[in-house]
MOPAC internal coordinates of N, CA, C and O (Angstrom, degrees):
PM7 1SCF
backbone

  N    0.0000 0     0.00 0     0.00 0    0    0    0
  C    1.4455 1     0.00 0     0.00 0    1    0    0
  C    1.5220 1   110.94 1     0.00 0    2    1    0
  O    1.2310 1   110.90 1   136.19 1    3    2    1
  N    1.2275 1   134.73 1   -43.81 1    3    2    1
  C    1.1016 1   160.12 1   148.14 1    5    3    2
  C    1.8689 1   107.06 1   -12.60 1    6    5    3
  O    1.2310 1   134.77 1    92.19 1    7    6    5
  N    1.3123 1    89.03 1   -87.81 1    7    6    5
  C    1.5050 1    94.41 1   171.51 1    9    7    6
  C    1.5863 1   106.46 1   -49.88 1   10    9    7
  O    1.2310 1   115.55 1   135.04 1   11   10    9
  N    0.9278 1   126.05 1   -44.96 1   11   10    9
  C    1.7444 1   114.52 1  -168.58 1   13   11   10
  C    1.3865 1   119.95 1   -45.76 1   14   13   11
  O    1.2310 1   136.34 1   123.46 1   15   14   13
  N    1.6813 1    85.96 1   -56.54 1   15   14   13
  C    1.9995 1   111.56 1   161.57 1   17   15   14
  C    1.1434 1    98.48 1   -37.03 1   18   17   15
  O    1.2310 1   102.83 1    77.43 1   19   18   17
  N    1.4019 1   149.10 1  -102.57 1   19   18   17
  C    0.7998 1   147.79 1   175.49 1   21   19   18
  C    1.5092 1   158.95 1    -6.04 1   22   21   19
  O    1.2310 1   132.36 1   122.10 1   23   22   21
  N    1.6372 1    93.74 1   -57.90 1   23   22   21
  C    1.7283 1   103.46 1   141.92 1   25   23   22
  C    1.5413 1   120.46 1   -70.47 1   26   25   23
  O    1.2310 1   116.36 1   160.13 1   27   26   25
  N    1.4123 1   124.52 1   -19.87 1   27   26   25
  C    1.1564 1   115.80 1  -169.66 1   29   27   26
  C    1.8717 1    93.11 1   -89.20 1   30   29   27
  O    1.2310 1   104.03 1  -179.49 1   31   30   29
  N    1.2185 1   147.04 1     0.51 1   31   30   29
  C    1.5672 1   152.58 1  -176.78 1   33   31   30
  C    1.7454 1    89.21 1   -97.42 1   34   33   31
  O    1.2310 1   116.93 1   145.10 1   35   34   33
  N    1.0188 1   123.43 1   -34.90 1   35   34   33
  C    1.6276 1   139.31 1  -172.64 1   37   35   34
  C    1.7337 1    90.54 1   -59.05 1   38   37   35
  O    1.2310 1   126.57 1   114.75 1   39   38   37
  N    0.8066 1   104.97 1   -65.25 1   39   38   37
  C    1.7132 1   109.99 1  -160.94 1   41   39   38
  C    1.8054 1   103.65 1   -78.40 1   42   41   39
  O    1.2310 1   114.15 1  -176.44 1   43   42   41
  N    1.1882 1   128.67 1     3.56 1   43   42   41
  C    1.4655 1   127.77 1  -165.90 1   45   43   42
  C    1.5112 1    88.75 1  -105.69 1   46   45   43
  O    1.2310 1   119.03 1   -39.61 1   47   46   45
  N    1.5505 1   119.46 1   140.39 1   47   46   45
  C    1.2119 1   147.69 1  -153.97 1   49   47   46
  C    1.7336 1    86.54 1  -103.71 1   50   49   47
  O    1.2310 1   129.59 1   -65.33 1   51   50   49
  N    1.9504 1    99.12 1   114.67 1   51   50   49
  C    1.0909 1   137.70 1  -166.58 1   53   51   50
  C    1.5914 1   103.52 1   -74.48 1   54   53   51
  O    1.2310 1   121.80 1   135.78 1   55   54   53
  N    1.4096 1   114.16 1   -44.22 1   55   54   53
  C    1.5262 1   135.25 1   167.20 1   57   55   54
  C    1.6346 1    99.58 1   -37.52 1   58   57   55
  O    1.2310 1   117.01 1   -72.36 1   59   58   57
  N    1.3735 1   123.29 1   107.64 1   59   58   57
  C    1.8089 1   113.57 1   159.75 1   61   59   58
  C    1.6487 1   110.54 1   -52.77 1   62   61   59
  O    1.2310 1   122.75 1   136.81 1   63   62   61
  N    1.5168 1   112.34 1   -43.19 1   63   62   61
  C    1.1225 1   131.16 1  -174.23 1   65   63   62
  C    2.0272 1   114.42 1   -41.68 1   66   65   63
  O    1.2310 1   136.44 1   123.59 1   67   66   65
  N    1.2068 1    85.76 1   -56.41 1   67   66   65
  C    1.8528 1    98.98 1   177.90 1   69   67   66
  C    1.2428 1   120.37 1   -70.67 1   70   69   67
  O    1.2310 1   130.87 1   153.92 1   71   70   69
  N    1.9535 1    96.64 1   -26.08 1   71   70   69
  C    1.7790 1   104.12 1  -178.08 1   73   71   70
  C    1.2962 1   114.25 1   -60.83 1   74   73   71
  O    1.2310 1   127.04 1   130.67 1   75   74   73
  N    1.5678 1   104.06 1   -49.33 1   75   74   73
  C    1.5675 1   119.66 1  -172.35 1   77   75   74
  C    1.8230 1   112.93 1   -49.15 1   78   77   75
  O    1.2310 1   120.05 1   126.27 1   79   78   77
  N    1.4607 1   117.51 1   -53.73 1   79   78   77
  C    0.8640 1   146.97 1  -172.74 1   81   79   78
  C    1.7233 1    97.00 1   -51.87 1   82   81   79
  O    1.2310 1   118.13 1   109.59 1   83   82   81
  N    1.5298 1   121.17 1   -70.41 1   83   82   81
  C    1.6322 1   120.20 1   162.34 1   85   83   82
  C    1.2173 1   122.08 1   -27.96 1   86   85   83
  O    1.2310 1   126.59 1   132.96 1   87   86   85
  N    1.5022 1   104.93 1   -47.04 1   87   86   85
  C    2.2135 1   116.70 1   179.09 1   89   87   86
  C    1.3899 1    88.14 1   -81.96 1   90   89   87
  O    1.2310 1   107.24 1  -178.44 1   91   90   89
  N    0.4461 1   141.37 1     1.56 1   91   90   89
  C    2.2025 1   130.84 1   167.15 1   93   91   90
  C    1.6050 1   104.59 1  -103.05 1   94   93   91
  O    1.2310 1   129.05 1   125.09 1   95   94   93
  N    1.0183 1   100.17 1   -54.91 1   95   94   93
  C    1.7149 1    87.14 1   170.87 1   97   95   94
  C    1.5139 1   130.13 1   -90.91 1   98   97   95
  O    1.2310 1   124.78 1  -173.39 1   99   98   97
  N    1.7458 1   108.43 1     6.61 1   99   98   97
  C    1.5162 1    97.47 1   164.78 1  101   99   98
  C    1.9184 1   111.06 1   -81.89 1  102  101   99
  O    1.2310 1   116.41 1   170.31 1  103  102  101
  N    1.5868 1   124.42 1    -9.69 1  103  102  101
  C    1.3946 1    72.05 1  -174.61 1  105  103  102
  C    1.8277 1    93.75 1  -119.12 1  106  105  103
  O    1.2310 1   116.82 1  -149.65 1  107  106  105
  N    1.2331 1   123.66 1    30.35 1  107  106  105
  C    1.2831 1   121.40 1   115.08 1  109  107  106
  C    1.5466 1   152.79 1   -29.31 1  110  109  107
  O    1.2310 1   132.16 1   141.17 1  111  110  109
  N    1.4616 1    94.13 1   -38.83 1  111  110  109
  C    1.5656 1   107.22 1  -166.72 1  113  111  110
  C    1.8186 1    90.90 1  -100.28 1  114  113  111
  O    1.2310 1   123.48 1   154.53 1  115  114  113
  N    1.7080 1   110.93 1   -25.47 1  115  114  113
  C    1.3635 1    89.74 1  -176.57 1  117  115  114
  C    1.2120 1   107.19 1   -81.80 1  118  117  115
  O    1.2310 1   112.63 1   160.97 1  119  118  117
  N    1.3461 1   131.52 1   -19.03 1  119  118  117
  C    1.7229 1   140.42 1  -168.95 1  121  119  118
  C    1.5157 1   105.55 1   -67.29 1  122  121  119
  O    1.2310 1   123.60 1   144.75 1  123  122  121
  N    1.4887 1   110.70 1   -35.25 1  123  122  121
  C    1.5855 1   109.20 1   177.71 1  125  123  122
  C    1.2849 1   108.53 1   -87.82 1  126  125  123
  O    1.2310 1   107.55 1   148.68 1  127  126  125
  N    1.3337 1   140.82 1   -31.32 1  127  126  125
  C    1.4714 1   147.12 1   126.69 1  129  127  126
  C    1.3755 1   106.55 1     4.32 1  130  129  127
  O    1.2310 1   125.46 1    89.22 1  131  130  129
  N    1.4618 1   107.11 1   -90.78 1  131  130  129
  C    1.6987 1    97.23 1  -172.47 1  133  131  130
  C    1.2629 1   117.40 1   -93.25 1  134  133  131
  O    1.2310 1   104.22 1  -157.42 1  135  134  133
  N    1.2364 1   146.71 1    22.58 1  135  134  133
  C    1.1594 1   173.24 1    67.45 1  137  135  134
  C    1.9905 1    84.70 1    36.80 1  138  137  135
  O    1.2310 1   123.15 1    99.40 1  139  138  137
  N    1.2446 1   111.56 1   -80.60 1  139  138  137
  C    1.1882 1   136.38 1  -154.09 1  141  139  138
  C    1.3116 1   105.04 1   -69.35 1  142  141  139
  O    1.2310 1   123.34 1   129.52 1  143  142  141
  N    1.4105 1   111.21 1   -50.48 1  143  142  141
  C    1.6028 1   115.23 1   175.04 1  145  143  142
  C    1.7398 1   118.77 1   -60.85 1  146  145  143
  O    1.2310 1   136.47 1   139.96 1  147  146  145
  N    1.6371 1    85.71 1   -40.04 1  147  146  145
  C    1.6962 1    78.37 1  -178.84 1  149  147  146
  C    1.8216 1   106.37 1   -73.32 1  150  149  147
  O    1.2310 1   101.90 1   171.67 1  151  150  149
  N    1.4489 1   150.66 1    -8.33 1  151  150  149
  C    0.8698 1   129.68 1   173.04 1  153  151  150
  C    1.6456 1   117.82 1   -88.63 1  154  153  151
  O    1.2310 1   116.79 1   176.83 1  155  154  153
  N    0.9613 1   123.71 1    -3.17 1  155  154  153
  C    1.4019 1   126.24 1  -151.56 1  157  155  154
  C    1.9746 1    95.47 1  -116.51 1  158  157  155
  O    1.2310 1   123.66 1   -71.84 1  159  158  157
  N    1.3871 1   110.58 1   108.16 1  159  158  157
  C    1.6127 1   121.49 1  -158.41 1  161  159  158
  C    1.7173 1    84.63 1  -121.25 1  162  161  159
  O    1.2310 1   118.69 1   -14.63 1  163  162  161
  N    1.9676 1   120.11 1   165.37 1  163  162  161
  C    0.9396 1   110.70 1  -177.64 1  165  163  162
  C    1.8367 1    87.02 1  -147.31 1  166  165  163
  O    1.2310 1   114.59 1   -45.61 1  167  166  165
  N    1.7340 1   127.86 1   134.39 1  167  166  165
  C    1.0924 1   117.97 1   175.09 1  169  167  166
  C    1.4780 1   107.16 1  -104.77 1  170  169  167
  O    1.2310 1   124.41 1   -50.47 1  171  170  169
  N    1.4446 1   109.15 1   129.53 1  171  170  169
  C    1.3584 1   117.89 1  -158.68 1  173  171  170
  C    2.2673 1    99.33 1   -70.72 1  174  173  171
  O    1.2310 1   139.83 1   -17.62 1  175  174  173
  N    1.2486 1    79.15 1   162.38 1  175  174  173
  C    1.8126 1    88.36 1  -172.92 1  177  175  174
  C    1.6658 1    97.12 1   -38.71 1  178  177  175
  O    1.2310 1   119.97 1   -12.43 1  179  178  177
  N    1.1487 1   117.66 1   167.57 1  179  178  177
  C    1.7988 1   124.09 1   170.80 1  181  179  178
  C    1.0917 1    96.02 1    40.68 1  182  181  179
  O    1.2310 1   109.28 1   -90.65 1  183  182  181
  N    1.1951 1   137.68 1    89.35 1  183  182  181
  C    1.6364 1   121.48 1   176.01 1  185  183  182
  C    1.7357 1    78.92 1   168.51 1  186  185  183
  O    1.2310 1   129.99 1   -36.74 1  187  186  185
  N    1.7942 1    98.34 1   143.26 1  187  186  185
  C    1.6950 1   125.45 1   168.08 1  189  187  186
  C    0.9200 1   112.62 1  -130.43 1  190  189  187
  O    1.2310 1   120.98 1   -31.83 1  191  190  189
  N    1.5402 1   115.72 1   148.17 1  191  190  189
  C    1.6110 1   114.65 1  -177.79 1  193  191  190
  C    1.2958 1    98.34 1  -114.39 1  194  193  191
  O    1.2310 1   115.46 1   -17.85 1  195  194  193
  N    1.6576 1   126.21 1   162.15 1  195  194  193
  C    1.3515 1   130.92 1   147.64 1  197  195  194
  C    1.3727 1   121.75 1  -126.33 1  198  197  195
  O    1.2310 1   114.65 1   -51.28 1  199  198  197
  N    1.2259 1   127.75 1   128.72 1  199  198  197
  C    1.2193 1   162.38 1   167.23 1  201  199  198
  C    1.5756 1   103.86 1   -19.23 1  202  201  199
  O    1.2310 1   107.02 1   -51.95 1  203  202  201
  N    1.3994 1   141.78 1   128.05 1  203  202  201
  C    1.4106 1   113.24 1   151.48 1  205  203  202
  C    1.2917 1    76.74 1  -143.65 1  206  205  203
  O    1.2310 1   124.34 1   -32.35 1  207  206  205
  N    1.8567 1   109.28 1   147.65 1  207  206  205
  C    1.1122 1   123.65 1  -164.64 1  209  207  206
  C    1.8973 1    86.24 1  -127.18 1  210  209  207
  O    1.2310 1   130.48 1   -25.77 1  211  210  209
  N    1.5339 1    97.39 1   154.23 1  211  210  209
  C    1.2366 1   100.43 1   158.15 1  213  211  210
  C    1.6259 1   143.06 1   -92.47 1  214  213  211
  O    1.2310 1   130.69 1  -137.55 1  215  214  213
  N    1.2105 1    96.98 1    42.45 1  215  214  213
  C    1.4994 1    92.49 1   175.34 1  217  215  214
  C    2.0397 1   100.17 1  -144.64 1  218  217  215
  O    1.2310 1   132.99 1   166.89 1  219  218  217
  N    1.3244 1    92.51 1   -13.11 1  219  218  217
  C    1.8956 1   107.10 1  -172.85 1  221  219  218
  C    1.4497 1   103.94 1  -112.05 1  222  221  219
  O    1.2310 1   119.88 1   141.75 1  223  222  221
  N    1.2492 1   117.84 1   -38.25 1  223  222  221
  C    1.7674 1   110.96 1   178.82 1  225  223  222
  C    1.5293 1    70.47 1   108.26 1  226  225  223
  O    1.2310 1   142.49 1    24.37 1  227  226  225
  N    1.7834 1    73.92 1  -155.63 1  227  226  225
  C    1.6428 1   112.18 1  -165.88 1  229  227  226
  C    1.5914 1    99.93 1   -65.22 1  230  229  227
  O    1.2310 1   114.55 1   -49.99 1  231  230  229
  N    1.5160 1   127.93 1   130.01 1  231  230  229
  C    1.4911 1   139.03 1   158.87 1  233  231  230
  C    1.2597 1   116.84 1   -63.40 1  234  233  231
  O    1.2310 1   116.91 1   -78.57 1  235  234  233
  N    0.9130 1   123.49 1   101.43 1  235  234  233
  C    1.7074 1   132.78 1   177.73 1  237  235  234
  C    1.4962 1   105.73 1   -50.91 1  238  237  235
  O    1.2310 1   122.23 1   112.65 1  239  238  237
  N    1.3268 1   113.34 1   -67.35 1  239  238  237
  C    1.6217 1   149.16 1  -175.84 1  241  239  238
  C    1.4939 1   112.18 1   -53.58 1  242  241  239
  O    1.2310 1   120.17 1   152.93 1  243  242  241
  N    1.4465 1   117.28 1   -27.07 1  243  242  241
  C    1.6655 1   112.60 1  -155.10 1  245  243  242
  C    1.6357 1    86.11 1  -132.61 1  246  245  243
  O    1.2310 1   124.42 1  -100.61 1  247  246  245
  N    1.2830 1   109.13 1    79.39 1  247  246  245
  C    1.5200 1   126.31 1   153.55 1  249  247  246
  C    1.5835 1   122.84 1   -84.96 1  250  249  247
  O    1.2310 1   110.74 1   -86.86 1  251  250  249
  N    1.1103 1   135.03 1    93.14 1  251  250  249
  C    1.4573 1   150.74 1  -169.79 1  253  251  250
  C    1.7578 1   106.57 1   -54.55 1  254  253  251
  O    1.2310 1   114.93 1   -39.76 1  255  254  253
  N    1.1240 1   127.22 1   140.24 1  255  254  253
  C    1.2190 1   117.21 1  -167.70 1  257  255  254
  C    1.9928 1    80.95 1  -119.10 1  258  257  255
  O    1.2310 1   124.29 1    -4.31 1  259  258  257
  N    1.4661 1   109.37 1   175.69 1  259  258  257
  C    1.2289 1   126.41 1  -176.33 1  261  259  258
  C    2.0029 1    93.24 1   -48.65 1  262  261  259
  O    1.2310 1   131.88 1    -9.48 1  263  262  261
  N    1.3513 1    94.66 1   170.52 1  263  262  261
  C    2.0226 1    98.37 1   173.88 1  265  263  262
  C    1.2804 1   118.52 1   110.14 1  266  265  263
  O    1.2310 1   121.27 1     5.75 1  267  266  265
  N    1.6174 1   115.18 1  -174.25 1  267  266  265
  C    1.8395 1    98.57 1   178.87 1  269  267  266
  C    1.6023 1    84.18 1  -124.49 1  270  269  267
  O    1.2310 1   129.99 1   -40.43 1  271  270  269
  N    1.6795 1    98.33 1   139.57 1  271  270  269
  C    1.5377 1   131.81 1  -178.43 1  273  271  270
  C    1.3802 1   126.66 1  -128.24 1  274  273  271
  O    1.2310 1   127.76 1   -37.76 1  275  274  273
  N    1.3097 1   102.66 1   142.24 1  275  274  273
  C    1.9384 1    92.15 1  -164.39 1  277  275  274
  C    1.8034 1    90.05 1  -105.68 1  278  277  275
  O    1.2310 1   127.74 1   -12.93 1  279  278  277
  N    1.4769 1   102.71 1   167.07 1  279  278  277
  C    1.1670 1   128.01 1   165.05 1  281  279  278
  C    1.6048 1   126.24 1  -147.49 1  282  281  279
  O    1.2310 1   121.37 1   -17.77 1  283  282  281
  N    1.3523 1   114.98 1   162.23 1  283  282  281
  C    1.7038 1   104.68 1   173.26 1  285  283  282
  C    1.2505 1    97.34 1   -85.12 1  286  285  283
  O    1.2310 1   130.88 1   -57.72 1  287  286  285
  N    1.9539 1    96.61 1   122.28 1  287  286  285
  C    1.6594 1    87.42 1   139.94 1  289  287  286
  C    1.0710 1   164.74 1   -55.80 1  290  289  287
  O    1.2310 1   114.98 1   -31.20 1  291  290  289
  N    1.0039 1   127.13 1   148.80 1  291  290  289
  C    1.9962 1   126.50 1  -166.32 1  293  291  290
  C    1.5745 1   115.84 1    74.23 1  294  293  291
  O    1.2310 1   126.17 1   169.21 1  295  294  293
  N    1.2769 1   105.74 1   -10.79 1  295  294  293
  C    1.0954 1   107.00 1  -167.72 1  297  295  294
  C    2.0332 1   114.95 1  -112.08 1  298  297  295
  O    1.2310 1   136.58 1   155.26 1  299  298  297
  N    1.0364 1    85.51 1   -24.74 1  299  298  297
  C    1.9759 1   100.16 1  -179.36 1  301  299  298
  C    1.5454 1   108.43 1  -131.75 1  302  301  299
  O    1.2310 1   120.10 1   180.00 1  303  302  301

């Protein structure tokens, strides 16, 4: 275990300069991460979805058939 620690400090960028730059773009990369998860919905076999948006109500028109379907988050 020891050694692992170790080789794994081996491979971490000695530069503060480059480190910082990694902590600036990790929580970027997680924001588009769940960004992504929250749009992406799946309607199970035999099964319909309907749409309700917040600014229209319930979607008459946009009945989801079985499959995986995206939407905006926060917003539908």
């Amino acid at each position: 275990m020891a050694q692992g620690l170790k080789d794994f400090a081996g491979h971490l960028p000695v530069d503060p300069c480059r480190m910082g730059t990694a902590l600036k773009l990790l929580p970027g990369a997680g924001a588009i991460a769940y960004g992504f998860c929250e749009s992406v919905f799946t309607v199970e076999g035999g099964q319909r979805a309907i749409f309700f948006n917040h600014i229209g109500g319930v979607q008459q028109d946009a009945i989801m058939a079985e499959g995986l379907h995206f939407r905006i988050p926060w917003f539908q």
